[in-house]
C-alpha positions as CSV (number, residue, x, y, z in Angstrom):
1,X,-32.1,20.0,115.1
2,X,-30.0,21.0,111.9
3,X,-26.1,20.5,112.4
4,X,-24.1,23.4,110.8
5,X,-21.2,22.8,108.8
6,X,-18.3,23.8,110.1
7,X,-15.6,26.0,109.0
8,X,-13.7,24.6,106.0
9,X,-9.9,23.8,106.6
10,X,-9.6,23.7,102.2
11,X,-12.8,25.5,100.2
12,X,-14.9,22.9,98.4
13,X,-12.9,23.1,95.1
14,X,-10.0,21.8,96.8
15,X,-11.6,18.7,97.7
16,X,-12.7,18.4,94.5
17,X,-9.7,18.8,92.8
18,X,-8.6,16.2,95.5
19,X,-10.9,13.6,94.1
20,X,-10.6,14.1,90.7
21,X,-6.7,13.7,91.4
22,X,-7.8,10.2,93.0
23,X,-10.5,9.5,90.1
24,X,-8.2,10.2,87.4
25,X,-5.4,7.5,89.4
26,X,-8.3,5.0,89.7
27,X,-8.9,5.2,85.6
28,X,-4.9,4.7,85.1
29,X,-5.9,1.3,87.5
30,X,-8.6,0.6,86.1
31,X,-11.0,1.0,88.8
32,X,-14.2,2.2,88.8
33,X,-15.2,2.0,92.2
34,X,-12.5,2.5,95.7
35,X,-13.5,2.0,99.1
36,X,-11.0,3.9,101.2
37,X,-10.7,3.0,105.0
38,X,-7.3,4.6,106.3
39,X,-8.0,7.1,108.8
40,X,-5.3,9.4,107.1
41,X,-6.6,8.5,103.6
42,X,-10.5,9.6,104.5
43,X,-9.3,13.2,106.4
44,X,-8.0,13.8,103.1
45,X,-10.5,13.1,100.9
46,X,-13.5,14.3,103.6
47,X,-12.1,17.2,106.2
48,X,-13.2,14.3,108.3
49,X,-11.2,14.8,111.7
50,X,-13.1,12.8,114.4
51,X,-11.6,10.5,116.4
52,X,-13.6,7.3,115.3
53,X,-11.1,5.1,113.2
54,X,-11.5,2.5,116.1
55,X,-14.4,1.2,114.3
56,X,-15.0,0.3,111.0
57,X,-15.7,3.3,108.5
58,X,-15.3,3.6,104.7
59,X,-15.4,5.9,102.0
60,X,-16.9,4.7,98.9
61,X,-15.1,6.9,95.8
62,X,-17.3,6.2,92.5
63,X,-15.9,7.3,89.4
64,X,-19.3,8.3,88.0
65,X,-20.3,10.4,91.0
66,X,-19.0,14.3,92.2
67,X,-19.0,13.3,95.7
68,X,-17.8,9.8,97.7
69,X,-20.0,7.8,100.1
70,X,-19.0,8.4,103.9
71,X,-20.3,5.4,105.4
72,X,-19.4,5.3,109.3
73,X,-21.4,4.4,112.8
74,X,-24.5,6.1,113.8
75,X,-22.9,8.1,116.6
76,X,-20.4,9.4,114.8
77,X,-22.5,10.8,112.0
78,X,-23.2,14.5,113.5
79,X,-19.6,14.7,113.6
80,X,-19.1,13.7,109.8
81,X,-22.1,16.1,109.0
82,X,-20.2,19.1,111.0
83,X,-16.9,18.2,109.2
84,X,-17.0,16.6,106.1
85,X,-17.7,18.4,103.1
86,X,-20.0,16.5,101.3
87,X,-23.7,16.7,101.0
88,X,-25.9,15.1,103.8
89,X,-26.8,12.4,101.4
90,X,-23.5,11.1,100.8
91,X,-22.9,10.6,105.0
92,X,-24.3,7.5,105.6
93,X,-24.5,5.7,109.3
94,X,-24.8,2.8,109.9
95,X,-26.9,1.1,112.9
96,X,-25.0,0.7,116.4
97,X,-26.1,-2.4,116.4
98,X,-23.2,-3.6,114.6
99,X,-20.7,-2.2,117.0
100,X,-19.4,-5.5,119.3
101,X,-21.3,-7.9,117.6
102,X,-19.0,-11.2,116.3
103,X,-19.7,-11.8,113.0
104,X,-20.9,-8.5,112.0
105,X,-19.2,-4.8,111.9
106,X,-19.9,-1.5,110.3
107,X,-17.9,-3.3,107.1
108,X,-20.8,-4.7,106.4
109,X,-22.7,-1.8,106.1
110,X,-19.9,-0.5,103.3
111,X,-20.6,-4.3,101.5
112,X,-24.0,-3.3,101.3
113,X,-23.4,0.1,99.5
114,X,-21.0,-1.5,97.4
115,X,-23.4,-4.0,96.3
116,X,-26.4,-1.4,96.1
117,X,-24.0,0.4,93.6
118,X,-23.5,-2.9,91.7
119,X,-19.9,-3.3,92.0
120,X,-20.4,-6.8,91.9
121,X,-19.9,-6.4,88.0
122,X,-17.2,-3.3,88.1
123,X,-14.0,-3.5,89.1
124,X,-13.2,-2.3,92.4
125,X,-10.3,-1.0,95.0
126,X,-9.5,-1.7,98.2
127,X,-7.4,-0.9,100.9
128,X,-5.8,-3.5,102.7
129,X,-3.6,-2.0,105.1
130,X,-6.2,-1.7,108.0
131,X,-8.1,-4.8,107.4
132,X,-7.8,-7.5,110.0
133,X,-7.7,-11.3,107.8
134,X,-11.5,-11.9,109.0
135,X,-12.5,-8.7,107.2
136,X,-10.6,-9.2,104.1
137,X,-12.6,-12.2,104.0
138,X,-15.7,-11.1,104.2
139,X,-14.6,-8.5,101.6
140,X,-14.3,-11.2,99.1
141,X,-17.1,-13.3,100.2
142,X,-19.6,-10.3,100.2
143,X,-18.2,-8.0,97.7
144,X,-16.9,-10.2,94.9
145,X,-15.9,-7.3,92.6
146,X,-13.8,-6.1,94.6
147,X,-10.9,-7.3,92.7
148,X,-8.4,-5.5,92.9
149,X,-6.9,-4.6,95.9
150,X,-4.8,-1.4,97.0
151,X,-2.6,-0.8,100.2
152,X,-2.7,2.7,101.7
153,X,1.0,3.3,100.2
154,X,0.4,2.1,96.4
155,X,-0.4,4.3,93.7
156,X,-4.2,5.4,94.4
157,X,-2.9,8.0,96.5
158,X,-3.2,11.0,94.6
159,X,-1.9,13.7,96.8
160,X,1.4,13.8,94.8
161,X,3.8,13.8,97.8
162,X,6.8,11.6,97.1
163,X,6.9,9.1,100.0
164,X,3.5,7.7,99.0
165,X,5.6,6.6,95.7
166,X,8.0,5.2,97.4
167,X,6.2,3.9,99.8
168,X,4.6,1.4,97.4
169,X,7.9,0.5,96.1
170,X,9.4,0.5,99.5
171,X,6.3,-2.2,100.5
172,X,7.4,-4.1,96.8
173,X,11.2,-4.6,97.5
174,X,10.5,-5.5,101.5
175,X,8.0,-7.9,100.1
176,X,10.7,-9.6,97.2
177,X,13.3,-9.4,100.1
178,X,10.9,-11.2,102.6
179,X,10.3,-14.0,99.9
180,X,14.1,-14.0,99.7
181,X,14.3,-14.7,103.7
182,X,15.6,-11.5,104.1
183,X,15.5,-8.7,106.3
184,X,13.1,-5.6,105.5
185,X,15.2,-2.6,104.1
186,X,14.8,0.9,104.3
């Protein structure tokens, strides 16, 4: 059975003005390769509007290649293929049989694309904001070019809206002031 695309909330050349918006903040970082897993973060880059964020899903942004990497669970993939605008290549499930199992999650399904792309020797972002401490660690024990890491309010947000400036200074200050034994400001 072929799976339609759906209706287009943006035409194609918005998207791909969004991610060359994102590309050209990753070569001011100096990253080559980001793997974006905020829910809010991958609607924007993908027209992605599923409700699946309850398990582990990435996009993969390379700066050498057009589209990103949608990598997400097996049942959600007919969703992704309906929604998203990129090619059926670059939608990429993963088995369910790394849905409930300790140890293993669809993360490690994005660490394997990673390291098929090689990002071992690149340097790489990540966001950090919905990572549990078990997954950040086996970002860094699977993945070990990922070495830069990004929160979901820092600069590789390129959609030019204000409070994702200030939201990385915002995280900065609350940070220095936490340090400090202080209280987190506004």
């Amino acid at each position: 059975m072929t799976i339609p695309k759906a209706p287009q909330v943006f035409p194609r050349s918005e998207y791909l003005r969004r991610m060359a918006a994102v590309k050209a903040e990753m070569a001011k970082q100096g990253v080559e390769t980001l793997v974006v897993i905020n829910i809010k973060n991958i609607t924007y880059l993908t027209g992605y509007t599923a409700k699946s964020a309850y398990v582990p899903q990435g996009v993969v942004v390379s700066a050498s290649r057009e589209e990103p990497a949608f990598i997400l669970r097996q049942c959600d993939w007919p969703a992704a293929l309906h929604q998203a605008w990129m090619s059926r290549d670059n939608i990429i499930m993963y088995p369910e049989s790394l849905v409930g199992v300790t140890g293993k999650d669809g993360f490690d399904a994005v660490i394997d694309y990673l390291n098929d792309l090689g990002v071992a020797n690149r340097q790489a972002g990540l966001e950090l904001n919905d990572l549990n401490v078990n997954q950040m660690a086996k970002f860094k024990a699977r993945a070990l070019g990922a070495r830069r890491q990004v929160r979901s309010r820092d600069r590789i947000d390129a959609r030019g809206r204000g409070n994702c400036r200030r939201g990385g200074a915002t995280y900065r200050r609350n940070h220095a002031r936490r340090r400090a034994g202080g209280r987190r400001g506004r």
